[in-house]
PASEBA-1860 file (N, C-alpha, C; in nm, 3 decimals):
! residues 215
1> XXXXXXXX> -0.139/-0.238/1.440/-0.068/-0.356/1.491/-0.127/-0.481/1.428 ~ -0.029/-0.554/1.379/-0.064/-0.674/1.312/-0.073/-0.839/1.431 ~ -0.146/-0.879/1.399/-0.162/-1.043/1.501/-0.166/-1.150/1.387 ~ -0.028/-1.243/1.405/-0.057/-1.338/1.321/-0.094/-1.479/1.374 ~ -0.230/-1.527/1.407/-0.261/-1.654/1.450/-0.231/-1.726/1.357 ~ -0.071/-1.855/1.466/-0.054/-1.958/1.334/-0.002/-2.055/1.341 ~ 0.049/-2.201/1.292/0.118/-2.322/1.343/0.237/-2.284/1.311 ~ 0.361/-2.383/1.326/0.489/-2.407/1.245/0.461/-2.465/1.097
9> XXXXXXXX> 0.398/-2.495/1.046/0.391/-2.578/0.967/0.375/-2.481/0.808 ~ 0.374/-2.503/0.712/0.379/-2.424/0.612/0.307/-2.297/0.541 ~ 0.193/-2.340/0.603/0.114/-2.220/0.544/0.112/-2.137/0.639 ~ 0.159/-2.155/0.758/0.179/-2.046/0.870/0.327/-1.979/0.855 ~ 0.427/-2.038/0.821/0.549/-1.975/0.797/0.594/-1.933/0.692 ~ 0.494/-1.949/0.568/0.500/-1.859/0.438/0.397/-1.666/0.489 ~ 0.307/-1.621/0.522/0.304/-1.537/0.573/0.410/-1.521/0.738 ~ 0.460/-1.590/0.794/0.515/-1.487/0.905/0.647/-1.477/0.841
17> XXXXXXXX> 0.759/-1.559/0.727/0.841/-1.489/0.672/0.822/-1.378/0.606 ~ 0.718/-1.355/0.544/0.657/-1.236/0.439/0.699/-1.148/0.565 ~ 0.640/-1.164/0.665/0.580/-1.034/0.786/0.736/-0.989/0.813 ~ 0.796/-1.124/0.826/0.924/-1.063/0.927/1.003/-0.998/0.808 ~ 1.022/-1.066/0.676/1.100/-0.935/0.629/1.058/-0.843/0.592 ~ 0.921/-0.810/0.542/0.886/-0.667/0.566/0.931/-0.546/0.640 ~ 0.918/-0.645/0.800/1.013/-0.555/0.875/0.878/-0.447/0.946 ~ 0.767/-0.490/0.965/0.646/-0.463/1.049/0.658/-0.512/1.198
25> XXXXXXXX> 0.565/-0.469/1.258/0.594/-0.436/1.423/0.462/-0.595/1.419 ~ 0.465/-0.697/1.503/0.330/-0.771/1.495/0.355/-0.862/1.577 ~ 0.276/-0.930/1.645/0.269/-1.057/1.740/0.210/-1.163/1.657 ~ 0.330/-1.282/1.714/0.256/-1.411/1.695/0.210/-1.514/1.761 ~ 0.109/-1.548/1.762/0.027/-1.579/1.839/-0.034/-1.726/1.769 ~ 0.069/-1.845/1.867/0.055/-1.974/1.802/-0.091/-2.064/1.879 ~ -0.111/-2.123/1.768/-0.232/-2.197/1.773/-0.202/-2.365/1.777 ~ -0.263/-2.405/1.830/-0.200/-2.565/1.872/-0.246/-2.648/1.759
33> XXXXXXXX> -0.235/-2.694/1.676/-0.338/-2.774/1.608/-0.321/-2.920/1.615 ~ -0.228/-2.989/1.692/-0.249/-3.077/1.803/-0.332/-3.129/1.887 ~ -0.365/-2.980/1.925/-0.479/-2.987/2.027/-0.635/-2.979/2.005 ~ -0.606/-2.908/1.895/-0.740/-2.902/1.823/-0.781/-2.755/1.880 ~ -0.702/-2.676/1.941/-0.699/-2.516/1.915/-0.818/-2.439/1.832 ~ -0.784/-2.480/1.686/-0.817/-2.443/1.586/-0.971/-2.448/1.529 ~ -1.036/-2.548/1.655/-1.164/-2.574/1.635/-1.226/-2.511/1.771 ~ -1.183/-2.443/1.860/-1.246/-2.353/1.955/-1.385/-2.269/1.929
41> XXXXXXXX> -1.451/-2.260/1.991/-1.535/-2.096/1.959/-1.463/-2.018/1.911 ~ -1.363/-1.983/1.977/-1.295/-1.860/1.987/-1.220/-1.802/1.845 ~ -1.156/-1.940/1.819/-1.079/-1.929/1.700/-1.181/-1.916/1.592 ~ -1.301/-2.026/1.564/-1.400/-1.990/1.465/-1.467/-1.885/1.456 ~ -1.439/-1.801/1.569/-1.471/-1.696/1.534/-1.430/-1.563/1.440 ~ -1.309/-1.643/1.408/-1.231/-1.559/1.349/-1.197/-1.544/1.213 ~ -1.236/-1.673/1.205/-1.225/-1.771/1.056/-1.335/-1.877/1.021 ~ -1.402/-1.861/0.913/-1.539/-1.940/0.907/-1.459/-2.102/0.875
49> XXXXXXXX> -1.366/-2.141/0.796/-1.282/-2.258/0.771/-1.189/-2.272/0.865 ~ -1.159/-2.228/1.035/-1.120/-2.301/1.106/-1.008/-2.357/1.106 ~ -0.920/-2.270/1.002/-0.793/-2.286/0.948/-0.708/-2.188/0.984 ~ -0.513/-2.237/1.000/-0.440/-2.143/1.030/-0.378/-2.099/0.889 ~ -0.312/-2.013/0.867/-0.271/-1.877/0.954/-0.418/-1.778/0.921 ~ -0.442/-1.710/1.033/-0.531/-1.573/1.040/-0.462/-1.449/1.069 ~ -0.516/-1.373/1.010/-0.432/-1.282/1.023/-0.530/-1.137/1.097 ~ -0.508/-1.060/1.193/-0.620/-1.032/1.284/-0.505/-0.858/1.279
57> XXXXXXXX> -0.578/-0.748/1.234/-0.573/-0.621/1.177/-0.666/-0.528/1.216 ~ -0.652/-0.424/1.275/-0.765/-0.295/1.319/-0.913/-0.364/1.354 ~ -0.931/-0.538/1.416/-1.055/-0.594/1.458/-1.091/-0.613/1.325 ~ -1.011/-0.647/1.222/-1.069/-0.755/1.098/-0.972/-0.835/1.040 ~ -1.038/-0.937/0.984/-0.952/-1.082/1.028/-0.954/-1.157/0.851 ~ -0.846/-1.201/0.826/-0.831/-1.258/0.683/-0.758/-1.387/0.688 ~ -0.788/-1.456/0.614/-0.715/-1.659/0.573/-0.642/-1.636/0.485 ~ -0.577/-1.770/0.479/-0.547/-1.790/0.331/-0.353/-1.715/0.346
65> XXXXXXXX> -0.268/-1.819/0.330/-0.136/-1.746/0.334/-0.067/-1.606/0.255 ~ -0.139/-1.651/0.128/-0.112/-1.594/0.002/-0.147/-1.440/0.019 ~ -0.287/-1.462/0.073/-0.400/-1.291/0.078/-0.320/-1.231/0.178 ~ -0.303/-1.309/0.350/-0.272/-1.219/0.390/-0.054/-1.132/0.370 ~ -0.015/-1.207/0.281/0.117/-1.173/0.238/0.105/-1.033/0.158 ~ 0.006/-1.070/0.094/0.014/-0.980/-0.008/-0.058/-0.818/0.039 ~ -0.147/-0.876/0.103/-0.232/-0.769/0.168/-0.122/-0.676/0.273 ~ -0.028/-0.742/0.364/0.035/-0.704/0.437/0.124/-0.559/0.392
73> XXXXXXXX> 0.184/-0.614/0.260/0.269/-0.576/0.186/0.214/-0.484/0.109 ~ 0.090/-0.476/0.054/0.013/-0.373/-0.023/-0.003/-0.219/0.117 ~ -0.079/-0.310/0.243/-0.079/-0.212/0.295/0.008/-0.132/0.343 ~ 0.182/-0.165/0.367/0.282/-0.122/0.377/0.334/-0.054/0.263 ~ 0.305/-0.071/0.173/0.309/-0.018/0.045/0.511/-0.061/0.013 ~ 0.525/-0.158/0.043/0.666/-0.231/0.031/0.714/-0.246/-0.133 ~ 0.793/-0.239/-0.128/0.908/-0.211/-0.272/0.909/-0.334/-0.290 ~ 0.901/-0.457/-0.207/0.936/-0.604/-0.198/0.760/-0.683/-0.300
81> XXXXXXXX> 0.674/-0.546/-0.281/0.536/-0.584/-0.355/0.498/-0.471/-0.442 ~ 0.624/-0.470/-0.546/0.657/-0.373/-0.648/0.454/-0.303/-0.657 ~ 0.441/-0.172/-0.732/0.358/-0.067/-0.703/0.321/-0.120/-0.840 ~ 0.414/-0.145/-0.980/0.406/-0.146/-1.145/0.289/-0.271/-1.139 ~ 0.228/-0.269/-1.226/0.117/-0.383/-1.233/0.188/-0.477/-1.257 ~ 0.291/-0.462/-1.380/0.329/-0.614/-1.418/0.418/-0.667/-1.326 ~ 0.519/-0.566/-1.282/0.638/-0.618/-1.174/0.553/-0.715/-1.049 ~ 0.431/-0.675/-1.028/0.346/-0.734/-0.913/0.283/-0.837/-0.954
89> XXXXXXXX> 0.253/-0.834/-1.099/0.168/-0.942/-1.176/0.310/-1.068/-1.127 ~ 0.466/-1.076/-1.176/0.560/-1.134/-1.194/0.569/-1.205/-1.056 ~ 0.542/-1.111/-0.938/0.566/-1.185/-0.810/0.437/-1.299/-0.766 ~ 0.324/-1.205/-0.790/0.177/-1.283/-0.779/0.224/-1.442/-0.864 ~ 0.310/-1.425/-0.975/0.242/-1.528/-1.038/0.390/-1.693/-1.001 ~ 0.473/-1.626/-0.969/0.536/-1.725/-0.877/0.522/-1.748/-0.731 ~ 0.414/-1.695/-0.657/0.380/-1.723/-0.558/0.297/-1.857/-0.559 ~ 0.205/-1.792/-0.661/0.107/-1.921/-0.693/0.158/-2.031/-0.746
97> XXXXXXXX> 0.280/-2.030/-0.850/0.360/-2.135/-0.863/0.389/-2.208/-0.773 ~ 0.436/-2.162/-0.685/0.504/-2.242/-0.572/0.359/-2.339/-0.481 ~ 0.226/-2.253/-0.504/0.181/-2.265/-0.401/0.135/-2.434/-0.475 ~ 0.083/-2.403/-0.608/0.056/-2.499/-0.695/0.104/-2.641/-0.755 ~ 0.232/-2.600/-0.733/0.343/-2.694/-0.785/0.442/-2.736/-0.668 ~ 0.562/-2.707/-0.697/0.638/-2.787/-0.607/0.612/-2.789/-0.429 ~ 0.525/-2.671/-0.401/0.554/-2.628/-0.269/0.398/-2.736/-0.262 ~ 0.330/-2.809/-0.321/0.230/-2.857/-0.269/0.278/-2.987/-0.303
105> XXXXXXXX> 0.371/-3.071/-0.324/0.448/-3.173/-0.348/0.535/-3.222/-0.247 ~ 0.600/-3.096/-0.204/0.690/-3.096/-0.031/0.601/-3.104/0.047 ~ 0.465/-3.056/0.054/0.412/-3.049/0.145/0.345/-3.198/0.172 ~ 0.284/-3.217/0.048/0.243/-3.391/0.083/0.358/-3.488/0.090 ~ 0.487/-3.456/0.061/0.559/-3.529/0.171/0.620/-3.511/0.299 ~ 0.614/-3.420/0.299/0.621/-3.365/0.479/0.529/-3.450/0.584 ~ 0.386/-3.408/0.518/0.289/-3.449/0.548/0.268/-3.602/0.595 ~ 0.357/-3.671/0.509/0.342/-3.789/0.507/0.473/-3.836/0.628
113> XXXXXXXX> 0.554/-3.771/0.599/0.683/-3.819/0.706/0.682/-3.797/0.800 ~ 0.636/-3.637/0.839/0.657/-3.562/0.956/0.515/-3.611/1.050 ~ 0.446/-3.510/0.983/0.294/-3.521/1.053/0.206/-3.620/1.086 ~ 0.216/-3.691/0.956/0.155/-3.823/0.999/0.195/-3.931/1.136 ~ 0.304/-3.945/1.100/0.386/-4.019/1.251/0.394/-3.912/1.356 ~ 0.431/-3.817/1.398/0.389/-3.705/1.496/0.216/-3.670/1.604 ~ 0.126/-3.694/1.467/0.001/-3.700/1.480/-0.074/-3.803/1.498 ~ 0.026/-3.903/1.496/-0.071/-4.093/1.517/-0.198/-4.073/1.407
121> XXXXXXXX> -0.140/-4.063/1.281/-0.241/-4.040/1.154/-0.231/-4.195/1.090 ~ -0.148/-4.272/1.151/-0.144/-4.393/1.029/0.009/-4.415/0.963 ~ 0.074/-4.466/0.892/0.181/-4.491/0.845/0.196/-4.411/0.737 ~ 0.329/-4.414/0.699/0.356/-4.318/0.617/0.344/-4.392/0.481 ~ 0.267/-4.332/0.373/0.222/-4.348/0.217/0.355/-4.351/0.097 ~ 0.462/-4.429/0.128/0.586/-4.414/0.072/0.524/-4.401/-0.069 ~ 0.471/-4.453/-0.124/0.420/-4.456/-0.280/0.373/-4.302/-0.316 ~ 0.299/-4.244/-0.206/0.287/-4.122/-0.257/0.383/-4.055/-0.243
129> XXXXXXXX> 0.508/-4.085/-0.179/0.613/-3.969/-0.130/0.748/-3.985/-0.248 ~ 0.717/-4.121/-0.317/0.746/-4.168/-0.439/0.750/-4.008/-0.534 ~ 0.608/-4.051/-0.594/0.491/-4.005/-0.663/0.530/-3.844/-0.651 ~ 0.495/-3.812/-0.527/0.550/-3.637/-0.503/0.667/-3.584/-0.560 ~ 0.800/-3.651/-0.503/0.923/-3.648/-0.526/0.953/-3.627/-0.708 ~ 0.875/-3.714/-0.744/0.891/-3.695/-0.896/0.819/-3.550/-0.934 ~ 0.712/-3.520/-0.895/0.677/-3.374/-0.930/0.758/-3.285/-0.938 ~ 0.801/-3.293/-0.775/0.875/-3.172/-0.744/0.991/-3.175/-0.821
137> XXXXXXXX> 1.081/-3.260/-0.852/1.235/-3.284/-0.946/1.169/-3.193/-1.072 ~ 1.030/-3.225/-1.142/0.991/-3.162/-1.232/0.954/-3.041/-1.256 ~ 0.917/-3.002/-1.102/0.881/-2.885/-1.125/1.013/-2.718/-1.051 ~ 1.101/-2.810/-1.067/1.216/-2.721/-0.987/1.290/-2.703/-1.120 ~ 1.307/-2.794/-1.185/1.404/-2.781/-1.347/1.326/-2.644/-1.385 ~ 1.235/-2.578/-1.407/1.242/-2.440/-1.445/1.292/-2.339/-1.382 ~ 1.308/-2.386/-1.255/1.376/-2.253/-1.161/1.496/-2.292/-1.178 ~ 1.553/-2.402/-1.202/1.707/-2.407/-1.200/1.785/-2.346/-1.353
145> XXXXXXXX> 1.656/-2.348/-1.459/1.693/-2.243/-1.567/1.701/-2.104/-1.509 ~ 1.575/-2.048/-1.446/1.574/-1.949/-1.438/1.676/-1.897/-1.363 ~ 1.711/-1.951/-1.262/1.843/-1.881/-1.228/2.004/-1.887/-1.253 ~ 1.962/-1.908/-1.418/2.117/-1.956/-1.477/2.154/-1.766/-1.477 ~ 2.008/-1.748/-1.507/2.018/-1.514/-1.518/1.988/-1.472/-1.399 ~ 1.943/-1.503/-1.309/1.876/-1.426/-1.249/1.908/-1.459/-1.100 ~ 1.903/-1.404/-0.964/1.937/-1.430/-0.858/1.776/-1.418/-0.766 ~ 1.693/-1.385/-0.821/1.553/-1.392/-0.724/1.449/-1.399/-0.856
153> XXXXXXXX> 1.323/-1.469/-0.779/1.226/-1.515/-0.894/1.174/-1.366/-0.957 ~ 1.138/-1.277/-0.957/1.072/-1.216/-0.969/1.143/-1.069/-1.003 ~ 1.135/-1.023/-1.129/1.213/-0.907/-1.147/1.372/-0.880/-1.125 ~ 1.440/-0.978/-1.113/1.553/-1.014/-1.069/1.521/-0.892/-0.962 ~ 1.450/-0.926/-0.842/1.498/-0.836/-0.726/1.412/-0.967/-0.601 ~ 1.478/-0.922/-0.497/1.430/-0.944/-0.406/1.301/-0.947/-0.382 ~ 1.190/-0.966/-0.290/1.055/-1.024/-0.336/1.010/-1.074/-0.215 ~ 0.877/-1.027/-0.192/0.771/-1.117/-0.070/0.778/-1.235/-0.167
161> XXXXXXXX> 0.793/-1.280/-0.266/0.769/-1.439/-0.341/0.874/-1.511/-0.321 ~ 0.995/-1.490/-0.272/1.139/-1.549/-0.253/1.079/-1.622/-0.092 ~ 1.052/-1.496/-0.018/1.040/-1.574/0.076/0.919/-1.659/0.159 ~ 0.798/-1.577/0.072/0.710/-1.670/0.062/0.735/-1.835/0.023 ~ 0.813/-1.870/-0.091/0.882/-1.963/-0.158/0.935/-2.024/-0.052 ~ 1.023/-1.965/0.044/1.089/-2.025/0.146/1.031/-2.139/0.257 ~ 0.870/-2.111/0.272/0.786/-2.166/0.361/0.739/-2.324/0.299 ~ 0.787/-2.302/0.194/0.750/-2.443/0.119/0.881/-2.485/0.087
169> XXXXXXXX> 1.009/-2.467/0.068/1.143/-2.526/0.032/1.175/-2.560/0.146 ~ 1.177/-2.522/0.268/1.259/-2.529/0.380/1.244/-2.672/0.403 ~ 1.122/-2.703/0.376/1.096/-2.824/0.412/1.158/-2.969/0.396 ~ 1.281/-2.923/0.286/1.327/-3.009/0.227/1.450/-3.055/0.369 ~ 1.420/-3.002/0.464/1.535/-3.032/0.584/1.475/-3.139/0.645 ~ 1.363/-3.097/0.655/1.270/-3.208/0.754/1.254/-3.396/0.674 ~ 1.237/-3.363/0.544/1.202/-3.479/0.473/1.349/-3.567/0.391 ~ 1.452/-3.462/0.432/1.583/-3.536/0.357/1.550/-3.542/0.204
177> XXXXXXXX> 1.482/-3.439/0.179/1.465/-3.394/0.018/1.605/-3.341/-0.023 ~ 1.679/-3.390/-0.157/1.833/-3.356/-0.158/1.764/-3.240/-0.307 ~ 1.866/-3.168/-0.263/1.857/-3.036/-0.386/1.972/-3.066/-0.474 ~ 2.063/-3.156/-0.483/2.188/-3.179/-0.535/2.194/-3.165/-0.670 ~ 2.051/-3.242/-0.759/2.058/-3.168/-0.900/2.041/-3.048/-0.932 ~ 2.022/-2.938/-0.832/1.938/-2.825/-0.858/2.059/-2.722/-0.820 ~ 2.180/-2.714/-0.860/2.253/-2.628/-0.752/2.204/-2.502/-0.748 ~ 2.199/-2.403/-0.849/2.117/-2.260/-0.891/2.007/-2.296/-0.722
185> XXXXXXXX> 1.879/-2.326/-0.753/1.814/-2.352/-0.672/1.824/-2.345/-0.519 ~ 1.965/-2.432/-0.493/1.996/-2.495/-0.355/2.059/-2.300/-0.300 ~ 2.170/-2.313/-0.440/2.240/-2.173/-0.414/2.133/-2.036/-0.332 ~ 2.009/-2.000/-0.424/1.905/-1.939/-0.396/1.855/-1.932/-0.265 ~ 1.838/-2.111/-0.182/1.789/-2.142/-0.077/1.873/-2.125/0.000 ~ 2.031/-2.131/-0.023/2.089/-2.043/0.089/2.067/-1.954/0.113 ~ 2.053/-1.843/0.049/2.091/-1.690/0.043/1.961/-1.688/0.113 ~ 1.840/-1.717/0.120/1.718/-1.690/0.194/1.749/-1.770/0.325
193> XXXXXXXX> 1.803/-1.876/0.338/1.829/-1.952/0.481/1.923/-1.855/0.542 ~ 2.016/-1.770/0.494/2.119/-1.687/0.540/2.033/-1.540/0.603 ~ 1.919/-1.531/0.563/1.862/-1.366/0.548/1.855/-1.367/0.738 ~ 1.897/-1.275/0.783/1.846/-1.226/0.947/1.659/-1.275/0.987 ~ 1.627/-1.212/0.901/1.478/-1.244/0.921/1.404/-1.368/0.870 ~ 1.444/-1.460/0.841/1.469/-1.586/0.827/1.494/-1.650/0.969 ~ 1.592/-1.617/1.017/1.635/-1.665/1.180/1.568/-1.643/1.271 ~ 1.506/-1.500/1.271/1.410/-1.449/1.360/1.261/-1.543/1.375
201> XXXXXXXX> 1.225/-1.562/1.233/1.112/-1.634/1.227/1.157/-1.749/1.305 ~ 1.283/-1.816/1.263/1.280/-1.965/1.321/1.292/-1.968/1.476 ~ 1.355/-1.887/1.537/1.392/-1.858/1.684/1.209/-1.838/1.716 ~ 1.138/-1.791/1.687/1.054/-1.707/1.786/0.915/-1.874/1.751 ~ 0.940/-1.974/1.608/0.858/-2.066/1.650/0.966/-2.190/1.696 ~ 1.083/-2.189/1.720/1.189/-2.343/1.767/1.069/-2.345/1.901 ~ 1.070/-2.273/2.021/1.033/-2.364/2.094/0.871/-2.431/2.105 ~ 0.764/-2.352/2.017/0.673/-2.439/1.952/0.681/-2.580/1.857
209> XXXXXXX> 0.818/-2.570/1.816/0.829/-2.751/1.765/0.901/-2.826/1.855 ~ 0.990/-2.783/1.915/1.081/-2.826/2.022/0.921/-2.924/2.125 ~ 0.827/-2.830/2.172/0.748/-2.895/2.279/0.644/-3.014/2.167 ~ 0.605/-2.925/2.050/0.522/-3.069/1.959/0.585/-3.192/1.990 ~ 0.674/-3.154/1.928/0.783/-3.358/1.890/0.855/-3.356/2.022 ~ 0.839/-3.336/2.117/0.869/-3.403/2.231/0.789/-3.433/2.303 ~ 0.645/-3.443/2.295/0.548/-3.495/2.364/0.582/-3.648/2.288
END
């Protein structure tokens, strides 16, 4: 049985999409970081960096979105985390894309729109959300080639990296990020906004954001 300790926020909903379409049996088990949850005994005990998502397995415990996606999926031995070295090399290496590039560009403007005003962090850094915005336009023009062929990043198949990918695009709802030059792209982000397990994830954290932003 899998336990995923984790927020709404991105690096928690890039592993629990991984989880949910896998299609594994697992509880999630949200952590406030509002509240400062995350700095408990309890929780540091689990994680020496005091960071979400954790991922908590047969009484051993792993960080980091990326490890526990992949790990999940290795140990399921999932078709979605092809077995071929290179087919796995192909997914590994647009995961990290995303994690590197555009999906860390959405995130510092999220960051800046959402969280910051939510969290009484200070005003929002328009210059950096400037600044971001231009990355990300830059760093999406290769995926909007790539899917002039192809319908998923990775092996033209379906992929823990599609929807890993998802935990960092979605975001573009929250920040009024427009995909309009990107149609390939936008097209893509439907077909993953459309997936069942996509919905599931969002249903089981709505009323964890529903209670955040209404305090």
């Amino acid at each position: 049985m899998y336990r995923l300790h984790g927020f709404f926020t991105q690096n928690s909903m890039k592993p629990h999409y991984v989880m949910e379409a896998l299609g594994v049996e697992f509880e999630f088990r949200f952590v406030n970081l509002m509240t400062l949850e995350n700095r408990t005994d309890e929780f540091r005990a689990m994680t020496p960096i005091g960071k979400v998502p954790v991922l908590e397995h047969d009484g051993e415990f792993l960080f980091e979105s990326g490890t526990i996606s992949r790990y999940v999926a290795s140990v399921e031995k999932s078709p979605l985390y092809p077995a071929d070295k290179l087919e796995r090399a192909r997914v590994d290496q647009w995961m990290t894309y995303f994690t590197c590039h555009p999906g860390r560009w959405l995130t510092e403007i999220y960051f800046q729109r959402v969280i910051k005003p939510a969290a009484n962090l200070g005003e929002t850094d328009e210059a950096a959300c400037e600044r971001a915005a231009q990355f990300v336009n830059m760093q999406l023009a290769p995926l909007e080639q790539l899917f002039e062929a192809a319908s998923w990043l990775a092996n033209d198949a379906f992929s823990i990296a599609d929807v890993f990918a998802l935990g960092y695009l979605e975001q573009v709802h929250a920040i009024d990020f427009s995909l309009e030059a990107f149609p390939r792209v936008n097209a893509w982000f439907g077909r993953l906004d459309e997936l069942e397990s996509t919905a599931r994830v969002r249903a089981r954290v709505r009323p964890y954001i529903e209670a955040a932003f209404a305090s």
